[in-house]
C-alpha positions in Angstrom: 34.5 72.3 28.3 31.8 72.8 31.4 32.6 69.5 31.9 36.2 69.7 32.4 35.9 72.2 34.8 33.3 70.3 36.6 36.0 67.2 37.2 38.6 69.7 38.4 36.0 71.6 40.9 34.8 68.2 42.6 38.4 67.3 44.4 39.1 71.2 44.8 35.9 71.4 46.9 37.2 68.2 48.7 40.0 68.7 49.8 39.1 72.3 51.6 36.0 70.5 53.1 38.7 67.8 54.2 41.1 70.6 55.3 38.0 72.2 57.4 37.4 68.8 59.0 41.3 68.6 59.7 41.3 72.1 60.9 38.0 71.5 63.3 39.2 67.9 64.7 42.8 69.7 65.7 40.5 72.5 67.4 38.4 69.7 69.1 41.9 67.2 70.1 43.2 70.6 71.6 40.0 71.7 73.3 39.5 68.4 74.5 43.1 68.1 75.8 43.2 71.2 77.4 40.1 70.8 79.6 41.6 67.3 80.6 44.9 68.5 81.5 42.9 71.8 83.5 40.3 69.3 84.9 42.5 66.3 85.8 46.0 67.4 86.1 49.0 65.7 88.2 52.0 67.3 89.4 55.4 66.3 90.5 58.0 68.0 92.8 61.9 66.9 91.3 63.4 69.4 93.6 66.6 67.8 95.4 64.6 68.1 99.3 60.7 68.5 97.5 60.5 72.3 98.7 57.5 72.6 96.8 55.9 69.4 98.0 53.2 69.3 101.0 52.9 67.7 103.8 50.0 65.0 104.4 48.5 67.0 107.5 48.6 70.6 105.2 46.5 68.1 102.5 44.2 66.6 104.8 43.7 70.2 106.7 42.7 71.6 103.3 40.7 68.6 102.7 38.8 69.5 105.9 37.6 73.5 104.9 34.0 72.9 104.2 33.7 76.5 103.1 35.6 79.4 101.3 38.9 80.3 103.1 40.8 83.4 102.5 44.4 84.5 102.8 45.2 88.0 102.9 49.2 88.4 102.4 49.5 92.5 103.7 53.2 93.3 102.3 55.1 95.1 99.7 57.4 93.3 97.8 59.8 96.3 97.5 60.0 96.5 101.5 63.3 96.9 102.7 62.3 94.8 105.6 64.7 91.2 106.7 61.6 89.1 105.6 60.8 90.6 102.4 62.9 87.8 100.9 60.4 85.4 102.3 58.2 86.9 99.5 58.9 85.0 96.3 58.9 81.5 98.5 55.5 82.3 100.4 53.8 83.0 96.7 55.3 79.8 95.5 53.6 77.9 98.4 50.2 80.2 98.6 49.8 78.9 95.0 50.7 75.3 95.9 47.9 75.7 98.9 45.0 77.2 96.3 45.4 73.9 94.2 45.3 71.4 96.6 42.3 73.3 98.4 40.2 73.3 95.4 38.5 76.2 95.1 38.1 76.2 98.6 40.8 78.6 99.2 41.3 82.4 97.8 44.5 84.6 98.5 44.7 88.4 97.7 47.9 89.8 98.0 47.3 93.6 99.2 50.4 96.2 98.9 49.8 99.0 101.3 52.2 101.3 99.4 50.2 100.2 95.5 46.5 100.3 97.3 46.4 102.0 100.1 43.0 102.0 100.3 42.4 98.8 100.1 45.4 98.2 102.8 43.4 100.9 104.9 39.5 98.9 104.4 41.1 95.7 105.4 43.0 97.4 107.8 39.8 99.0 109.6 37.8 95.8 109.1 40.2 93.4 110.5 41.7 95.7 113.5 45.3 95.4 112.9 48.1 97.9 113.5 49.8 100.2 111.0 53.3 99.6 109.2 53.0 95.6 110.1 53.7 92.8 107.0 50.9 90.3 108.0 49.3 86.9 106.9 46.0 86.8 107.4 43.6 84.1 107.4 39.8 84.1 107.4 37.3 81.2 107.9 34.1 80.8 109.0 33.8 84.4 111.1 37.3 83.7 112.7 41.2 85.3 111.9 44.8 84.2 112.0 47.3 87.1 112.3 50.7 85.9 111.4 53.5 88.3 111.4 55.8 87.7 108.0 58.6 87.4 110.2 57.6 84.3 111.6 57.5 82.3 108.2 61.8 82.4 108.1 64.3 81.6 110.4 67.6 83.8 109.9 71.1 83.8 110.3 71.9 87.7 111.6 75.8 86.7 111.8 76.2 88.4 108.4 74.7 92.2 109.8 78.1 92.9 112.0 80.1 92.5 108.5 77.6 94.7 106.9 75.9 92.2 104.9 71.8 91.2 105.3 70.3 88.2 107.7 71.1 84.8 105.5 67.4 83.0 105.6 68.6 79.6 106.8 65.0 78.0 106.2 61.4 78.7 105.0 58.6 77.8 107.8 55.6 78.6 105.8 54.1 75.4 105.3 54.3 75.0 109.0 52.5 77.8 110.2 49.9 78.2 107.9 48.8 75.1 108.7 48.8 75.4 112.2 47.0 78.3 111.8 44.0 76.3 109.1 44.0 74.1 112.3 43.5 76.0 114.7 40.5 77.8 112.4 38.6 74.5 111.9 38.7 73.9 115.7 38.5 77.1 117.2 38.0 76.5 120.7 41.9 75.7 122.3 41.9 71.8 123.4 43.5 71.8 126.9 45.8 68.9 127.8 46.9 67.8 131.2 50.3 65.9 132.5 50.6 64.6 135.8 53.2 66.2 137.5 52.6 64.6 141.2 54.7 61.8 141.0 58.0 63.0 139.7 57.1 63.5 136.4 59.4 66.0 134.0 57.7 69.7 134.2 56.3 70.7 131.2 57.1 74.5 131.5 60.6 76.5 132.3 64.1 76.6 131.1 64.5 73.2 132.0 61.2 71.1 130.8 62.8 68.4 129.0 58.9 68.4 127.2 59.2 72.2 125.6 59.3 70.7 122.1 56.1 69.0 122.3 54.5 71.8 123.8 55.4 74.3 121.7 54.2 72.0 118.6 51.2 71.4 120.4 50.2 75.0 121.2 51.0 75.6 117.4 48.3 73.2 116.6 46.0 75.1 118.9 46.4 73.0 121.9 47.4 73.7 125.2 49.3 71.7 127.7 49.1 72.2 131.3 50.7 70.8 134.3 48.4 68.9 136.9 48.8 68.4 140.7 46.2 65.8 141.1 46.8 65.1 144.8 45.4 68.5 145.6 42.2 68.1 143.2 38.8 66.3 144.0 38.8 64.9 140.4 40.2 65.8 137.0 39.2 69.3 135.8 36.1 69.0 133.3 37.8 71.1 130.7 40.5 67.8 130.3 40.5 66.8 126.5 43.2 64.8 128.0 45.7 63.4 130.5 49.0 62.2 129.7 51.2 60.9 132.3 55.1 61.0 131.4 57.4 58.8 133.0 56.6 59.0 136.8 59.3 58.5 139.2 57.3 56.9 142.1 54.2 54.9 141.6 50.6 56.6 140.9 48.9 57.0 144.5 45.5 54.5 144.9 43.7 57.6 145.2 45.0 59.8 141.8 44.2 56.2 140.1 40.8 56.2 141.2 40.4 60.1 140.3 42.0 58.4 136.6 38.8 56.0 136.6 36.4 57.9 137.5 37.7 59.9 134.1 37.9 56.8 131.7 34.6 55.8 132.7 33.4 59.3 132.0 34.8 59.1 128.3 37.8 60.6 129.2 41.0 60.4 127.4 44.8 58.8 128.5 47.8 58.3 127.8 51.1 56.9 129.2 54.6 57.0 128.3 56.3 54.6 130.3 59.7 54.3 131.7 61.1 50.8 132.7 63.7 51.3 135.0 60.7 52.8 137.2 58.7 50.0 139.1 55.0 51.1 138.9 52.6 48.3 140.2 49.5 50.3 140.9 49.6 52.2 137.4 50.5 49.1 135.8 47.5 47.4 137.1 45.3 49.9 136.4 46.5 49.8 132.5 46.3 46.1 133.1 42.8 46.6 133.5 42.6 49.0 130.5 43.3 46.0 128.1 46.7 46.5 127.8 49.2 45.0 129.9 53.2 46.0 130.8 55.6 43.7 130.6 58.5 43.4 132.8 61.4 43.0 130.2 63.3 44.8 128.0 62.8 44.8 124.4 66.8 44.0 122.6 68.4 42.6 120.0 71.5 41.0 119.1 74.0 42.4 116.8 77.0 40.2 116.0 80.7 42.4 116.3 83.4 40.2 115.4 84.0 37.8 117.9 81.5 39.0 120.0 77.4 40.0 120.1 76.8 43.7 121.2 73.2 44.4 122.8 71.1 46.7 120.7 68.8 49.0 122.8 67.2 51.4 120.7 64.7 49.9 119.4 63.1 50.9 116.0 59.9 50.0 114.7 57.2 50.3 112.4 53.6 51.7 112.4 51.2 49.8 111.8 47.7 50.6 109.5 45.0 50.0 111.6 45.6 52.5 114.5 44.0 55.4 113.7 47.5 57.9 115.5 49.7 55.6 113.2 47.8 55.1 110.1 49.4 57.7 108.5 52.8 57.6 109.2 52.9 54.2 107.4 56.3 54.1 105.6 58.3 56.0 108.5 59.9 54.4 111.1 59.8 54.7 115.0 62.9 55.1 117.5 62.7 54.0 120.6 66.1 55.0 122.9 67.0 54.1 126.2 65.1 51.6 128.1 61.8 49.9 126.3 59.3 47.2 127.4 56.9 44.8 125.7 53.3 45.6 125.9 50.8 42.6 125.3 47.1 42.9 124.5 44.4 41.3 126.5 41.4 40.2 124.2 39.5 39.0 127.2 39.2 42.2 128.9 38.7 43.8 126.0 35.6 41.6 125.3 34.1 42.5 128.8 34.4 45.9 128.9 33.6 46.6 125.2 37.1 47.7 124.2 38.8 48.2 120.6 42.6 47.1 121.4 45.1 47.6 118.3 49.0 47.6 118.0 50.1 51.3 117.0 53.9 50.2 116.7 55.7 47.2 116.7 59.5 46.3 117.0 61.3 45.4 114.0 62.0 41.6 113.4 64.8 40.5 115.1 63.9 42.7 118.4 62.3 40.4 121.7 61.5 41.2 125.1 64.2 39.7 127.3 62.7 39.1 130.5 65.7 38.0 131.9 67.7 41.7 131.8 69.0 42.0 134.9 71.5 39.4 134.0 75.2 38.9 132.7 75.4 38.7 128.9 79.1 38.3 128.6 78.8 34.5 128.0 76.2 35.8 125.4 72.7 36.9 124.3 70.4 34.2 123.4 66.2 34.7 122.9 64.6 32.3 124.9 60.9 31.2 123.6 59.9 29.7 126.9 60.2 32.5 128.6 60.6 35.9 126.1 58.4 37.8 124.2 59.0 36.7 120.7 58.3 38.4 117.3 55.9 40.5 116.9 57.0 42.6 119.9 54.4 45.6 120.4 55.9 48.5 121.4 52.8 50.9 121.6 49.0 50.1 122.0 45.5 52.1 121.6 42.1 50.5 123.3 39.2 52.6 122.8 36.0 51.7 124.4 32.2 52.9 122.8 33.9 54.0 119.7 32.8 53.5 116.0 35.4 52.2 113.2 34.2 55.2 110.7 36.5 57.8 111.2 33.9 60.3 110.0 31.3 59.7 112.5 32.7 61.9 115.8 31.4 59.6 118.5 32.8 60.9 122.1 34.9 57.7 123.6 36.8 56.9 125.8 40.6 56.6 124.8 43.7 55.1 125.8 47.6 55.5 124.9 50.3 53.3 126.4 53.9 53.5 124.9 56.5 51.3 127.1 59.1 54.0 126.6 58.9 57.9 127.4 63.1 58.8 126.4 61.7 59.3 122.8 58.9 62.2 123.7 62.2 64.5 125.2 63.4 67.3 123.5 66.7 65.7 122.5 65.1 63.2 120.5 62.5 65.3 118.6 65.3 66.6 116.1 64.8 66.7 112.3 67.3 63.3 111.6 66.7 60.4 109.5 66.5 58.2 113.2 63.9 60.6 114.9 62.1 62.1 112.6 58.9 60.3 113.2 58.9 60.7 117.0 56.9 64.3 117.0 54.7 62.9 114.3 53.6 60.0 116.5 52.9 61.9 119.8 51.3 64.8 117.8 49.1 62.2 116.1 48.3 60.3 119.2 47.3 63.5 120.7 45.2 65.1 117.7 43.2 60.9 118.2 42.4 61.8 121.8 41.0 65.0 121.4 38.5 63.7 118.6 41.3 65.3 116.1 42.1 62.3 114.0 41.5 63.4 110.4 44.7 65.8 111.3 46.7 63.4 113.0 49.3 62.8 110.6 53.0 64.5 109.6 53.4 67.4 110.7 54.7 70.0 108.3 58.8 70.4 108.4 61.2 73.1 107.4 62.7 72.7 103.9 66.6 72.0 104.9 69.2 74.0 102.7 71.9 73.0 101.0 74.9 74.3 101.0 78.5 73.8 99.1 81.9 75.1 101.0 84.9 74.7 99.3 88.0 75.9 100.4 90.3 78.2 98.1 92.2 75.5 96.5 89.1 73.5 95.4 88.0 77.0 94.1 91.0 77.3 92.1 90.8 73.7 90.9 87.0 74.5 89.6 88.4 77.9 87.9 90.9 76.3 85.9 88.4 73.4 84.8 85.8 75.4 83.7 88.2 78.0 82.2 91.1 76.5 81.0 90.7 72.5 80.7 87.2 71.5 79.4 87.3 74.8 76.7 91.3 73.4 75.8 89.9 69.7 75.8 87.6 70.9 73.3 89.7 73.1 71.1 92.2 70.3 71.2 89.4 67.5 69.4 88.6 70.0 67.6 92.2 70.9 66.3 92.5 67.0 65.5 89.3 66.6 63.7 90.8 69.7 61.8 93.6 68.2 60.6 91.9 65.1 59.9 90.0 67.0 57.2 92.8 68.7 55.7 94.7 65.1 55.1 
């Protein structure tokens, strides 16, 4: 009998020790899975225009906090306020910003009417007014204030009918990281443009340059107009001067004040026009390793029985420019008038210079040097004479600088673009075509202030979406959803019925 209940004990006391070791392997699996999936996540944005999805410049600014940053959001969600409804998006991106930062970000939302101490300490620490829904950033000893306001744009049509401001778009993404840029560089960059020769103003109602300075100064750069002609030199506090198609050629004695810069390490760039005959500046570029051509960059595009001439050129950034690198996959437009620029490798040899393409035309675009011409007999490229594929468009030379773009090695830099239509405000709009234009003069202006690791796409505005239909497409969607699909399916339904009962 002892024996018998010995045989029945042995599998008993198996199979619970092979249950504990199930038990304590699911444990470990699970364990093991959910520090992976904590440790070494990935994430995915499916919404229809990637709302949720940051920019590369918010990334690589995040990338570039060395120490602890900290958000203070100073709202109450129940505030009857127009930008409380900026609340739930600005949470949803605040979170998006702590994970991509690492650790290296913290955010504290404080509710003055839930804590008001805590509102009051902050309030006394950080010097701000009473009564005010704020964003506030912290790093390294130094503050952002951002009103909440700021983060939305709103339609206010809706208020004479009675109804609240209709948010049109969310600007968060934006402004907090012009604010996270303007914390890692705190001193303000100043940026110069010639303005002696007929160049468009950068200030007033009527600057044709507003965009670009208004993105600038959000990146915590200011532009300045510069009367050269009644200067001894270039003002010491230049991170930069950027000359914008002149209207009259660049006096022998502004170029030499220009020289005298380079060869002090300073930084240029020039957006040039074609239609504008500048010998001197040309020359002086020329001598910069870069040189202008006199043509016009075109294509042909066959229209039935004739060939139209295409002007606006696009093209393509290319990867080993440090103001284009990062805009690889987005395409430039050129409008207007462009020329052909062509890289001198001799003169680059003598004076030490790093020349590289930033953007070149797309195949099929040359530089017709012959453009004064009649094309009604036709449009045909010429290799003896043309520039033929590839047809730069933009060019960098940079002289005593190093490749590793985390060394911070004060050089001398250069910008030429042979067109200067696609830095005005009319093309600087959020479409398919132009989209890449602020990028690119952004970028190539982060490069010459030693600002590379930032110069990439700037942050945009989530676009919404909406559907207008008109009463009879209302009425159409009514009886669909209440009277044909729910018949449709009463009907098979009814037949499947009967079916049966047969």
């Amino acid at each position: 009998m002892p024996k018998k209940i010995i045989r029945d004990s042995i599998p008993r006391n198996a199979i619970r020790m092979g249950l504990c070791v199930q038990v304590l392997l699911i444990l470990l699996i699970l364990s093991a899975i959910n520090y992976i999936s904590f440790n070494y996540y990935w994430r995915a944005d499916f919404s229809r225009n990637h709302r949720f999805s940051l920019a590369d410049q918010t990334k690589r600014a995040l990338q570039s906090l060395n120490q602890r940053a900290k958000i203070y959001v100073v709202t109450s969600p129940t505030t009857r306020a127009t930008e409380s409804s900026l609340y739930q998006d600005l949470r949803n991106l605040l979170k998006e910003l702590q994970l991509t930062a690492k650790g290296n970000l913290s955010v504290e939302f404080v509710d003055p009417t839930r804590d008001p101490i805590r509102a009051r300490t902050l309030q006394t620490r950080l010097k701000y007014g009473d009564n005010e829904n704020l964003v506030i950033l912290e790093y390294n000893g130094e503050s952002q204030f951002v009103k909440m306001a700021e983060f939305g744009s709103f339609d206010f049509s809706p208020v004479s009918a009675g109804r609240p401001p209709r948010l049109v778009a969310f600007r968060g993404e934006q402004i907090l990281t012009d604010a996270i840029i303007s914390l890692l560089s705190p001193g303000r960059h100043k940026v110069f443009f010639l303005v002696d020769d007929g160049e468009p103003e950068v200030s007033g109602p009527n600057s044709q340059l507003s965009t670009v300075v208004d993105y600038a100064a959000r990146q915590n750069v200011a532009i300045e107009p510069l009367r050269l002609g009644a200067l001894n030199a270039i003002p010491a506090e230049a991170d930069a001067v950027v000359i914008v198609a002149p209207r009259f050629d660049v006096s022998a004695e502004n170029i030499e004040k220009l020289r005298k810069y380079w060869d002090q390490g300073g930084n240029l760039m020039v957006l040039l026009d074609p239609t504008i005959r500048t010998p001197v500046l040309n020359k002086f570029i020329s001598s910069l390793g870069i040189l202008p051509e006199d043509d016009r960059v075109i294509r042909s595009v066959p229209a039935g029985f004739k060939t139209n001439i295409d002007r606006a050129v696009r093209g393509r950034f290319l990867p080993k420019a440090e103001p284009s690198k990062r805009l690889i996959g987005a395409t430039a437009y050129f409008p207007g008038n462009t020329q052909s620029l062509t890289l001198q490798p001799q003169t680059s040899a003598t004076n030490h210079l790093q020349l590289r393409p930033i953007v070149q035309a797309e195949e099929g675009f040359w530089g017709e040097r012959d453009y004064n011409r009649n094309f009604e007999n036709g449009l045909q490229y010429d290799a003896t004479r043309d520039i033929g594929y590839p047809v730069v468009i933009a060019a960098s030379a940079e002289r005593d600088g190093l490749k590793d773009e985390r060394v911070d090695v004060q050089s001398a830099k250069l910008v030429v673009v042979g067109n200067s239509e696609f830095a005005m405000n009319r093309w600087l709009g959020g479409t398919n075509a132009t989209a890449a234009n602020l990028d690119f003069i952004l970028g190539c202006l982060n490069w010459l202030i030693d600002r590379g690791n930032l110069a990439s796409i700037v942050p945009k505005s989530p676009t919404y979406f909406y559907l207008n239909l008109t009463n009879a497409q209302l009425r159409e969607v009514a009886f669909n959803t209440i009277v044909a699909i729910p018949g449709a399916v009463a009907f098979i339904g009814l037949l499947v019925w009967l079916r049966r009962r047969k």
